[in-house]
KETOR-663712 format. One record per atom (N, C-alpha, C): residue in three letters; x, y, z; atom name. Coordinates in steps of 0.02 Angstrom, whole numbers, plus 32768, in hexadecimal, padded with zeros to 4 digits. Layout:
REM KETOR-663712
<node r="Ala" X="X" Y="Y" Z="Z" a="CA"/>
...
This chain:
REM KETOR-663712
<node r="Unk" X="F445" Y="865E" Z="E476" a="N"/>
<node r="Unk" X="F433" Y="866A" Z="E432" a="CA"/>
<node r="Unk" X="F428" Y="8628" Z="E40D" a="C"/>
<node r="Unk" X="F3F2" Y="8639" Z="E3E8" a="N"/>
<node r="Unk" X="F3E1" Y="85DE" Z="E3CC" a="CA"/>
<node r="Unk" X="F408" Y="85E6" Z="E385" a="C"/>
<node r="Unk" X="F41E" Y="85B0" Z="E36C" a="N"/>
<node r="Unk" X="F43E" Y="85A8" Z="E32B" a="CA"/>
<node r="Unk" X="F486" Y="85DA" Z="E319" a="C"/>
<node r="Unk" X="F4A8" Y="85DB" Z="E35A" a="N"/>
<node r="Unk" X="F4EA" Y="85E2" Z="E358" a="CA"/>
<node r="Unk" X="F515" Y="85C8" Z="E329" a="C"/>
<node r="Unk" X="F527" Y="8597" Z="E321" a="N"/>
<node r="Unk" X="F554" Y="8574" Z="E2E9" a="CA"/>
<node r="Unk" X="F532" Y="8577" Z="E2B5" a="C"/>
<node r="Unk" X="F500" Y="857B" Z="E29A" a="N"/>
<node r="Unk" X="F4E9" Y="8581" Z="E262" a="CA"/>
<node r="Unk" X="F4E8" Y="85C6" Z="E247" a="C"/>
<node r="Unk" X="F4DC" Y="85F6" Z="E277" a="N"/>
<node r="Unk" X="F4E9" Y="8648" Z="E248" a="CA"/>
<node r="Unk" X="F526" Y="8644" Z="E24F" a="C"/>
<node r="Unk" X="F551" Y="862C" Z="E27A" a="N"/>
<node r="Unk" X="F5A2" Y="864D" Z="E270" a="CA"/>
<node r="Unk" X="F5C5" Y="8614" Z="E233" a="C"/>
<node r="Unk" X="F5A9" Y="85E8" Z="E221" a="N"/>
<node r="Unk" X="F5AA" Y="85C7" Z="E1E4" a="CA"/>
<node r="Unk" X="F5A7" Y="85DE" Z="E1AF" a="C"/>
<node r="Unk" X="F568" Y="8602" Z="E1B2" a="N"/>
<node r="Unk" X="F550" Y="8626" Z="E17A" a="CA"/>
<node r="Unk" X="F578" Y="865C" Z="E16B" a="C"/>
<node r="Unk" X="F595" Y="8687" Z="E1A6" a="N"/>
<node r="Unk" X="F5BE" Y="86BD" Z="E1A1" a="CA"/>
<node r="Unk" X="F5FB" Y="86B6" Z="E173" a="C"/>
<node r="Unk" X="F61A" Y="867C" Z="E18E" a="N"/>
<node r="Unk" X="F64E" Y="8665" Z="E154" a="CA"/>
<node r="Unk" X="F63D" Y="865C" Z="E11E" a="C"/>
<node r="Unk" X="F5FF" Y="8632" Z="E100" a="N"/>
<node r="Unk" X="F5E6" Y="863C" Z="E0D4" a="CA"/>
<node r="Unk" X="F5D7" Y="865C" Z="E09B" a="C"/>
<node r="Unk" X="F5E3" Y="86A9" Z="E0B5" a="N"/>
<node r="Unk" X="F5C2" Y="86DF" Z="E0AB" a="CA"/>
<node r="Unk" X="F5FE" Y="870F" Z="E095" a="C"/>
<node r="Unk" X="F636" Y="86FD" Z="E0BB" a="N"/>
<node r="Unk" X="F677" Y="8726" Z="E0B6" a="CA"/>
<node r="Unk" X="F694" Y="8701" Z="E076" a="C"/>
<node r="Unk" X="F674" Y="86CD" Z="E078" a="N"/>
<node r="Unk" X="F6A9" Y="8699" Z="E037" a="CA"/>
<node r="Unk" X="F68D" Y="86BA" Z="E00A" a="C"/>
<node r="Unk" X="F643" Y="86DA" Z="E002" a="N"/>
<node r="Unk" X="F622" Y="86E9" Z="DFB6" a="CA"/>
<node r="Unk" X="F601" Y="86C9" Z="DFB3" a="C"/>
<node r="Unk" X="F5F1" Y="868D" Z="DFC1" a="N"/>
<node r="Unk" X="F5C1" Y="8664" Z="DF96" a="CA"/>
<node r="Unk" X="F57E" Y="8667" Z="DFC6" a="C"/>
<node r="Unk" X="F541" Y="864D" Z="DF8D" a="N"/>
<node r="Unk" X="F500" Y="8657" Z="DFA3" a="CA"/>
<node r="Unk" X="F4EC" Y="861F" Z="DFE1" a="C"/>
<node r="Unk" X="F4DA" Y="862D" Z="E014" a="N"/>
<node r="Unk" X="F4B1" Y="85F6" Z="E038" a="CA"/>
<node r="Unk" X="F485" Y="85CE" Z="E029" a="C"/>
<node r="Unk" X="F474" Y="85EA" Z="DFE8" a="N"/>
<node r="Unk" X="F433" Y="85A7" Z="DFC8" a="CA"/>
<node r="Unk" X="F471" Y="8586" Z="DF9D" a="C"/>
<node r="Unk" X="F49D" Y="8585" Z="DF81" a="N"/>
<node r="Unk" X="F4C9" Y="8560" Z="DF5C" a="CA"/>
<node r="Unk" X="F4D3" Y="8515" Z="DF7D" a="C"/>
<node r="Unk" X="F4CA" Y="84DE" Z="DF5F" a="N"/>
<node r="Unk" X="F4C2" Y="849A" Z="DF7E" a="CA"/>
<node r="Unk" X="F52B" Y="8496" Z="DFA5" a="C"/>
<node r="Unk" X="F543" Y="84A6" Z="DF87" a="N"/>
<node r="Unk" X="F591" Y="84AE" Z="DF8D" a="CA"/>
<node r="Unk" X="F592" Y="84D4" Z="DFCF" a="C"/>
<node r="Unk" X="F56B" Y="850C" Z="DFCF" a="N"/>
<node r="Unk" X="F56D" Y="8545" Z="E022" a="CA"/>
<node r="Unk" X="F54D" Y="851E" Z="E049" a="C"/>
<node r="Unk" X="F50E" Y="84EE" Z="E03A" a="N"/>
<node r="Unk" X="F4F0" Y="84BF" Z="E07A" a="CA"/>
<node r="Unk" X="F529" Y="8495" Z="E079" a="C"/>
<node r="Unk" X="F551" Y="8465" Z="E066" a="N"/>
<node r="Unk" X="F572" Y="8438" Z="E073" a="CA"/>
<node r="Unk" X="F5B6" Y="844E" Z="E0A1" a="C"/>
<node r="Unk" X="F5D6" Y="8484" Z="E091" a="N"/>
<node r="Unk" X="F5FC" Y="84AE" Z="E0A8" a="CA"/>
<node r="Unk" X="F5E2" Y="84C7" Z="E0F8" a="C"/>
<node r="Unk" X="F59F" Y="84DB" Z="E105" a="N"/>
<node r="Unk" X="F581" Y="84E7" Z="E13C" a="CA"/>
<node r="Unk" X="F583" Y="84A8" Z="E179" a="C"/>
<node r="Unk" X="F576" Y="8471" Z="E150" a="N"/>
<node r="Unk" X="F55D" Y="8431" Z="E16E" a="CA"/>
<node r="Unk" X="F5A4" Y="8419" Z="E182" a="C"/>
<node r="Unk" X="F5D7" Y="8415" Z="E15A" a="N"/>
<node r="Unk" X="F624" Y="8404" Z="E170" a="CA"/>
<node r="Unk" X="F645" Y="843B" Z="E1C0" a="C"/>
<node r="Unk" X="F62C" Y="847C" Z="E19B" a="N"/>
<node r="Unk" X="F648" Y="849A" Z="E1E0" a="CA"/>
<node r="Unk" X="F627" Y="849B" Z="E21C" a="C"/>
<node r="Unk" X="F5E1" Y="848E" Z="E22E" a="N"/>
<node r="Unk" X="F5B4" Y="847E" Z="E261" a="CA"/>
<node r="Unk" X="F5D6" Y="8440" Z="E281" a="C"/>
<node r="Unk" X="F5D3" Y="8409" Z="E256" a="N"/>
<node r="Unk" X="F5F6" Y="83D5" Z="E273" a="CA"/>
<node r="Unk" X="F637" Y="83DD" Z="E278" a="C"/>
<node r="Unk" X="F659" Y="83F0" Z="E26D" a="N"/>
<node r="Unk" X="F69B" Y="8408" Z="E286" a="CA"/>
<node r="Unk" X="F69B" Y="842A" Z="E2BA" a="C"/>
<node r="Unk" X="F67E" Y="844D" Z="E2D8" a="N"/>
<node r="Unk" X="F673" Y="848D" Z="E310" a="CA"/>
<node r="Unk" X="F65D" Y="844D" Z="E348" a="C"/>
<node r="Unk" X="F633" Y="840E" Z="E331" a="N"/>
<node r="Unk" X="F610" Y="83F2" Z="E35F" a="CA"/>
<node r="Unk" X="F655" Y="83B8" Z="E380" a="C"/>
<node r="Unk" X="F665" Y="83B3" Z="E34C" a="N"/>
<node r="Unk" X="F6B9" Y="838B" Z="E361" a="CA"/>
<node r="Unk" X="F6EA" Y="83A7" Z="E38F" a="C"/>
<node r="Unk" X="F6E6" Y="83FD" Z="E382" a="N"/>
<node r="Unk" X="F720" Y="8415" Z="E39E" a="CA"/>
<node r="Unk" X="F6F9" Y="8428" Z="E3F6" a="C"/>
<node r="Unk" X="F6B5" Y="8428" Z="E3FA" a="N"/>
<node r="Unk" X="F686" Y="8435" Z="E431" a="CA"/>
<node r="Unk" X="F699" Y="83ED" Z="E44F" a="C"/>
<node r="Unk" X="F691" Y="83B3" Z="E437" a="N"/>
<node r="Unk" X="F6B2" Y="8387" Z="E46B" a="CA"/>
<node r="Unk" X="F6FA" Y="8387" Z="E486" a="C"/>
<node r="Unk" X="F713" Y="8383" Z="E45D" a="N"/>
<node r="Unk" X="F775" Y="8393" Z="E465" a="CA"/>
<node r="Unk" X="F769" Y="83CD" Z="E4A7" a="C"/>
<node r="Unk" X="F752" Y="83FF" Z="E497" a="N"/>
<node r="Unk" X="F747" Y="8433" Z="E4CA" a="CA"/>
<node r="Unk" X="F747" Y="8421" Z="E514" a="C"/>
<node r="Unk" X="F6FD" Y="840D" Z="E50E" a="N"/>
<node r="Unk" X="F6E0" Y="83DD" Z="E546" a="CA"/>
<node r="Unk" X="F71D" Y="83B2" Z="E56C" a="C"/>
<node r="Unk" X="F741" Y="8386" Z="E55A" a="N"/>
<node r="Unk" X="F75B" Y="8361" Z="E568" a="CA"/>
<node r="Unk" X="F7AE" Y="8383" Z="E586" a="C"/>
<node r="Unk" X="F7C0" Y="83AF" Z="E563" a="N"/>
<node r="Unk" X="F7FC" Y="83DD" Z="E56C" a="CA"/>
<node r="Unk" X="F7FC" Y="8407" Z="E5A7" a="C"/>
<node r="Unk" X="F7B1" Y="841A" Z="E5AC" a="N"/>
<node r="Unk" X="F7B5" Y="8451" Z="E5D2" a="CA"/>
<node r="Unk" X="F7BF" Y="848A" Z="E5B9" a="C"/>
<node r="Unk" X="F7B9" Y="849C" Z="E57D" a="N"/>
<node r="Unk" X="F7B2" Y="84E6" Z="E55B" a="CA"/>
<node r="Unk" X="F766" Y="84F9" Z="E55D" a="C"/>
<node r="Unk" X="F760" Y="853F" Z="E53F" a="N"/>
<node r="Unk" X="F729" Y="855D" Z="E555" a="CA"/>
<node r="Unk" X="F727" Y="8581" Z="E520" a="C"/>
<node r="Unk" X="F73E" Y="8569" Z="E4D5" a="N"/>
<node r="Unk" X="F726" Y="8585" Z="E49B" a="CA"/>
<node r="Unk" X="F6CC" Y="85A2" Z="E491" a="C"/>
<node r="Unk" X="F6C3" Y="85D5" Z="E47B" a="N"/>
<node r="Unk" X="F676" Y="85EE" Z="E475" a="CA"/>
<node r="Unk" X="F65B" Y="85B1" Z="E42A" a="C"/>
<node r="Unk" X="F629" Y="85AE" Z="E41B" a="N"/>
<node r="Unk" X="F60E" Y="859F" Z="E3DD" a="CA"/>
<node r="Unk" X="F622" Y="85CD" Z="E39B" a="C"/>
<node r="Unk" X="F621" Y="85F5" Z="E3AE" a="N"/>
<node r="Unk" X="F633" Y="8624" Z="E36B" a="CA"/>
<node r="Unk" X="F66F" Y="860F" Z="E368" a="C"/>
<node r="Unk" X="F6AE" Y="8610" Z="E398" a="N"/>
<node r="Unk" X="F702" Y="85F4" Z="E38D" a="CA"/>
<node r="Unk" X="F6FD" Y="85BF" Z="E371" a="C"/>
<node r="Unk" X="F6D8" Y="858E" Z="E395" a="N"/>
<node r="Unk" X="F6D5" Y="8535" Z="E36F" a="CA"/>
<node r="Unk" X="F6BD" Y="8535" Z="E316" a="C"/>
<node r="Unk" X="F693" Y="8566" Z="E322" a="N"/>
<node r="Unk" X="F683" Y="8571" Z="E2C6" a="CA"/>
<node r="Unk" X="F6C1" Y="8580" Z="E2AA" a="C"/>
<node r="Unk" X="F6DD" Y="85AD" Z="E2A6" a="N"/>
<node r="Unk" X="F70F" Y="85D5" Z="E28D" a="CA"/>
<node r="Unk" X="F73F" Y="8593" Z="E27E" a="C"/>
<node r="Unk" X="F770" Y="857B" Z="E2D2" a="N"/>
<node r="Unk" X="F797" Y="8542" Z="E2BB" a="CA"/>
<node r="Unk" X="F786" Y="8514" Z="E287" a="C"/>
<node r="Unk" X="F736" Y="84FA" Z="E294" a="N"/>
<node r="Unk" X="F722" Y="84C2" Z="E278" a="CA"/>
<node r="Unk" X="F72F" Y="84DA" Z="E21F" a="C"/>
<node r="Unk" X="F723" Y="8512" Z="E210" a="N"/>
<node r="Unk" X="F723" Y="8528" Z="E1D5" a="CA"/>
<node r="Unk" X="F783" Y="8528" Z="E1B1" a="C"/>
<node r="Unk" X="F7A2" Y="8553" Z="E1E5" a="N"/>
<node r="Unk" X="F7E1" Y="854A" Z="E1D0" a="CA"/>
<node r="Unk" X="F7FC" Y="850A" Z="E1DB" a="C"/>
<node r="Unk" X="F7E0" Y="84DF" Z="E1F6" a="N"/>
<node r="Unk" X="F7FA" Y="84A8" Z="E1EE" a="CA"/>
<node r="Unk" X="F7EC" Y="8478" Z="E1B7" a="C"/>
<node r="Unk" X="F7A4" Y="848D" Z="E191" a="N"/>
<node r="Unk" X="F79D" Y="845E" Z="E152" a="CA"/>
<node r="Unk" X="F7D9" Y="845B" Z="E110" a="C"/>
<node r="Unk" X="F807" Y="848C" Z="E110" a="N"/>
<node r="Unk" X="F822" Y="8479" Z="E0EA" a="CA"/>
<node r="Unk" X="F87A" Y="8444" Z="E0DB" a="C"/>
<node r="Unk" X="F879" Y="8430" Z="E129" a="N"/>
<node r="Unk" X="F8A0" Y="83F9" Z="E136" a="CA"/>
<node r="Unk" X="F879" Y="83BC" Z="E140" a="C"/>
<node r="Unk" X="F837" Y="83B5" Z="E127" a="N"/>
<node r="Unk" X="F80F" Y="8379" Z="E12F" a="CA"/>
<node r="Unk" X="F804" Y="8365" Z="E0DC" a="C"/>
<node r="Unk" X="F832" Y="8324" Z="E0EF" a="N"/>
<node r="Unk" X="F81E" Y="830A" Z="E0A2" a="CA"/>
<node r="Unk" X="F7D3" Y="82E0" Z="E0A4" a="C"/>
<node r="Unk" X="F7BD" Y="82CF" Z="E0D6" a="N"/>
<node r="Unk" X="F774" Y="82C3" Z="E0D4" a="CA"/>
<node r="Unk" X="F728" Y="82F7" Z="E0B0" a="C"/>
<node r="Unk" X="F73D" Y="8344" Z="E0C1" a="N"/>
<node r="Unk" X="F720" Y="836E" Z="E0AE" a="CA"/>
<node r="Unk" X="F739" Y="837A" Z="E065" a="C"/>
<node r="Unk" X="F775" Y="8375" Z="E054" a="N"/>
<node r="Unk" X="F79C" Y="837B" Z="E012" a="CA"/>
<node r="Unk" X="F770" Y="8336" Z="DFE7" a="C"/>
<node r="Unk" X="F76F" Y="830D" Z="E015" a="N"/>
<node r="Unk" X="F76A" Y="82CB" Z="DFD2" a="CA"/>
<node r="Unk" X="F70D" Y="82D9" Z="DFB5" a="C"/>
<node r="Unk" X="F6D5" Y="82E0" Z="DFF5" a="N"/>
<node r="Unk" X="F697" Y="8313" Z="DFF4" a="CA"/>
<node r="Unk" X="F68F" Y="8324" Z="DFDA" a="C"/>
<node r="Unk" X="F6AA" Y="8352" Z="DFAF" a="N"/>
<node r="Unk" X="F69D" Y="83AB" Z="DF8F" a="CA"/>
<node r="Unk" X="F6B6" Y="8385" Z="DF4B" a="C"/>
<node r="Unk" X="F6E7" Y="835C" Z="DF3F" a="N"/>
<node r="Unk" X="F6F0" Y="8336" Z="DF11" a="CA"/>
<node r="Unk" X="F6C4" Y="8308" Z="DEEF" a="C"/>
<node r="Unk" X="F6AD" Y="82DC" Z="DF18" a="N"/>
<node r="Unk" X="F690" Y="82A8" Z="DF0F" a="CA"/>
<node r="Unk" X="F629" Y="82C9" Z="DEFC" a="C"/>
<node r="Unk" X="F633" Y="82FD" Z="DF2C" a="N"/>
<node r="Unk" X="F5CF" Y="830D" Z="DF26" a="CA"/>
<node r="Unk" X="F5D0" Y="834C" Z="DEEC" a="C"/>
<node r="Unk" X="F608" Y="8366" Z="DED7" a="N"/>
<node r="Unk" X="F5FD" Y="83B7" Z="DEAD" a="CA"/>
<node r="Unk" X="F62C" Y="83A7" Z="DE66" a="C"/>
<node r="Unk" X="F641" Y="837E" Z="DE63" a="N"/>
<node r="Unk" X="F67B" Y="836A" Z="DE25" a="CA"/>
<node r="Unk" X="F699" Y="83B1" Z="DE2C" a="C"/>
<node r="Unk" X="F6CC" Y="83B6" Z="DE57" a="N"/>
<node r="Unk" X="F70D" Y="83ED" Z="DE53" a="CA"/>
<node r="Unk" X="F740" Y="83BD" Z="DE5C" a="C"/>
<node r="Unk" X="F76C" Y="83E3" Z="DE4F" a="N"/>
<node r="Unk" X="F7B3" Y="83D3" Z="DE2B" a="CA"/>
<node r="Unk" X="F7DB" Y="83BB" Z="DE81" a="C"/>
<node r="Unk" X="F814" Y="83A0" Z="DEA4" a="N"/>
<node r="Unk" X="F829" Y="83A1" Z="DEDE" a="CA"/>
<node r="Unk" X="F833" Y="83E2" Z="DF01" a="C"/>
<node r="Unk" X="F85A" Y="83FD" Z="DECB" a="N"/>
<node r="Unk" X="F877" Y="8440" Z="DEC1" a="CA"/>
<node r="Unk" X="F83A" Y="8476" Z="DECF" a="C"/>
<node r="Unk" X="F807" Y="846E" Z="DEB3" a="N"/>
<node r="Unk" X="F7C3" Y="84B0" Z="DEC0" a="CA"/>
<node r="Unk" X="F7B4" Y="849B" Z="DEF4" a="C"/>
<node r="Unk" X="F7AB" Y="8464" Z="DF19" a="N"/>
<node r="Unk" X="F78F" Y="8453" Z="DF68" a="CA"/>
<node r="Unk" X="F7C8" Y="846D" Z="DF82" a="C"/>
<node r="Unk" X="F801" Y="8471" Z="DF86" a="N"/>
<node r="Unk" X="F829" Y="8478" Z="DFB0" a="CA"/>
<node r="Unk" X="F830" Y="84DC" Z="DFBD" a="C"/>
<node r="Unk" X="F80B" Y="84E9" Z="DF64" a="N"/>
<node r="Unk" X="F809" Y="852E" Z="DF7D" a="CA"/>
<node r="Unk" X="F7DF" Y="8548" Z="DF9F" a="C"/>
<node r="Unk" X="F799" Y="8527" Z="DF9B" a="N"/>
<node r="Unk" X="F778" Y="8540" Z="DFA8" a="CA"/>
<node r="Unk" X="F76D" Y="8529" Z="DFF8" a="C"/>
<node r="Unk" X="F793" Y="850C" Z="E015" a="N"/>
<node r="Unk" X="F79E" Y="84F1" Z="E05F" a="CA"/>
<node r="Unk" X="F7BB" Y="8523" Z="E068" a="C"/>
<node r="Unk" X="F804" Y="8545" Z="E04B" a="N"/>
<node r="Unk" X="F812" Y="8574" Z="E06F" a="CA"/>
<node r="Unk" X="F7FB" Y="85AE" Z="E057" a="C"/>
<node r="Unk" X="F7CE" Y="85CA" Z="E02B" a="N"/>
<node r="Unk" X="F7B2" Y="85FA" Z="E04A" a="CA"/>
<node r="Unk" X="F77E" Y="8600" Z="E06C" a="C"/>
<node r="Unk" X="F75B" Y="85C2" Z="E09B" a="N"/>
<node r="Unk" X="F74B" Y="85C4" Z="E0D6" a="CA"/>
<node r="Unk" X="F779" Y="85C6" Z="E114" a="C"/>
<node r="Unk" X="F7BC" Y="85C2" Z="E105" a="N"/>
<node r="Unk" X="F7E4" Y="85C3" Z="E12D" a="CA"/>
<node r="Unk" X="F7E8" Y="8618" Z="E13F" a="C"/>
<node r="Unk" X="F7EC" Y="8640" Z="E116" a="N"/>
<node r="Unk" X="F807" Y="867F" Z="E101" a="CA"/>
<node r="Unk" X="F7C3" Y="86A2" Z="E119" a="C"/>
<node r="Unk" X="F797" Y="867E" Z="E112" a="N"/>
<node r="Unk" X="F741" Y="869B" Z="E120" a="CA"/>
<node r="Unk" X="F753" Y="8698" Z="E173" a="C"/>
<node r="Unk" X="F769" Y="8665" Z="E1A5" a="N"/>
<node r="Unk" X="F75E" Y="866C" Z="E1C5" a="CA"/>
<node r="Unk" X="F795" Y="868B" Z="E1FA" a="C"/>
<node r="Unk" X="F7C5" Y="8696" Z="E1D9" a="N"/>
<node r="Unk" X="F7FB" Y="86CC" Z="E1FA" a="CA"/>
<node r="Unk" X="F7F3" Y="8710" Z="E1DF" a="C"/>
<node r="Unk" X="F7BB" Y="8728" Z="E1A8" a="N"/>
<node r="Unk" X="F7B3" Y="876E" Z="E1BB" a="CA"/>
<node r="Unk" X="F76D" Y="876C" Z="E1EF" a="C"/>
<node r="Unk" X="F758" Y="8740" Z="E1FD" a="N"/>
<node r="Unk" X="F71D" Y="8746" Z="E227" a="CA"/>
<node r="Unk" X="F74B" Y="8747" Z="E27C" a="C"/>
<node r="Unk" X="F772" Y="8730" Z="E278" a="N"/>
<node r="Unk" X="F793" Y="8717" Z="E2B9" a="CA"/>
<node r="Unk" X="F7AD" Y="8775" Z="E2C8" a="C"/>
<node r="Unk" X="F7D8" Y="8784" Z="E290" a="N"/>
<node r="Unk" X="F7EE" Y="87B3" Z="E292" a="CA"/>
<node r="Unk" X="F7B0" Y="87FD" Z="E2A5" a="C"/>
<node r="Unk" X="F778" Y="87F5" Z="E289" a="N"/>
<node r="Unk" X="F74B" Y="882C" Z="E28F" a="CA"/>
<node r="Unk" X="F72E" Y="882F" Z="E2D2" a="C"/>
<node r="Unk" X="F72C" Y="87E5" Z="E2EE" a="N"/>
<node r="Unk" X="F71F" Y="87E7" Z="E321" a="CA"/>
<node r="Unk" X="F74A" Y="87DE" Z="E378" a="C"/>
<node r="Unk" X="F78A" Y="87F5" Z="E359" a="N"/>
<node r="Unk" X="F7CD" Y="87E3" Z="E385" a="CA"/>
<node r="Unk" X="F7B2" Y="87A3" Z="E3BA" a="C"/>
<node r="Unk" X="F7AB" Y="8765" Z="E3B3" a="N"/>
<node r="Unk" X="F7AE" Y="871A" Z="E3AE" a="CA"/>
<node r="Unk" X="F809" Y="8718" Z="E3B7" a="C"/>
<node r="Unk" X="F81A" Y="8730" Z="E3ED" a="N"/>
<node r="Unk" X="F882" Y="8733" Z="E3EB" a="CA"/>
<node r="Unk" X="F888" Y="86DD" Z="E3F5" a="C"/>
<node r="Unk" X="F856" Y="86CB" Z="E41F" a="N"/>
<node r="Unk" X="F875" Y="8674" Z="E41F" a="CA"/>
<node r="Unk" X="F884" Y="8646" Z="E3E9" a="C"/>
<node r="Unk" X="F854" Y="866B" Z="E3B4" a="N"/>
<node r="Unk" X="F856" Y="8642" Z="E36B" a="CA"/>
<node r="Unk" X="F88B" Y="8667" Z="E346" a="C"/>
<node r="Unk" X="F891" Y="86AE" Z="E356" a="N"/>
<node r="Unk" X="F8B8" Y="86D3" Z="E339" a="CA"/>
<node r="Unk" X="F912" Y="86A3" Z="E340" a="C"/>
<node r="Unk" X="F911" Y="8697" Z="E370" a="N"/>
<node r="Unk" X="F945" Y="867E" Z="E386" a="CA"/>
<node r="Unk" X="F947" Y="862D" Z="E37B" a="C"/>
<node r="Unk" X="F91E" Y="861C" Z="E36C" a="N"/>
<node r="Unk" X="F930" Y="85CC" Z="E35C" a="CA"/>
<node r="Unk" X="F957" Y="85BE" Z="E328" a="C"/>
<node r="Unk" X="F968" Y="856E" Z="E325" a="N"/>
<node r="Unk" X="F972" Y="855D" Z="E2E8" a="CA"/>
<node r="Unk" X="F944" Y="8568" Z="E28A" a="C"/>
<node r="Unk" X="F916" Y="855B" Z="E2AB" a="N"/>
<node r="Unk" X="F8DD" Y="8562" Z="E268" a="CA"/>
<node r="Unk" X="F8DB" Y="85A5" Z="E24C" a="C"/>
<node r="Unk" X="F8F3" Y="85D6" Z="E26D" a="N"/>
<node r="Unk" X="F8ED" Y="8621" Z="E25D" a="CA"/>
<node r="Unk" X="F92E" Y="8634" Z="E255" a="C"/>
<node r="Unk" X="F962" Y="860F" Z="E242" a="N"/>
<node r="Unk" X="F9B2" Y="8633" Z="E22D" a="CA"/>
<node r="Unk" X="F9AE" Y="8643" Z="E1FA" a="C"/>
<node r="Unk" X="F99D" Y="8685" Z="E1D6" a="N"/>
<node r="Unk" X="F9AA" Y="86AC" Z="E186" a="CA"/>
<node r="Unk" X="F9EA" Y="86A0" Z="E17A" a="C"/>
């Protein structure tokens, strides 16, 4: 399938509410792609056999322990620390009901996915 990480990007996207043309939903897209592409090497190197759609998901629940993506959303949208940090986790939350709809148990079971 071509453009894997980018629709399951979008999917989160999409669960958060917000529009895909919103400059905030591209930047948000562009953080979790590259995140997915980080966790695809880690992979590689581990020996796991995460799918692309899993690496999205993590990469997503993982933006909101990244103060790099926090300082981003700050620095390019004038929000508050506090509104980046929400709106990281409800990509976090975007991507554990996606995990969940799609029983994803490995993510289910990680750290990044403890409700």
């Amino acid at each position: 399938m071509f453009f894997t990480r980018r629709r399951w990007a979008l999917r989160v996207i999409e669960k958060m509410e917000l529009r895909s043309t919103d400059q905030l939903a591209t930047e948000i897209v562009s953080m979790i792609i590259q995140g997915s592409k980080q966790f695809s090497e880690m992979d590689r190197q581990v020996g796991s056999d995460l799918s692309k759609q899993e690496q999205i998901l993590m990469a997503a629940a993982a933006l909101n322990e990244n103060h790099s993506a926090i300082h981003r959303l700050t620095n390019e949208f004038d929000v508050s620390y506090e509104e980046a940090q929400k709106i990281l986790m409800d990509a976090q939350n975007a991507a554990y009901e996606l995990a969940t709809e799609n029983d994803f148990k490995s993510l289910l079971n990680s750290s990044w996915f403890k409700q």
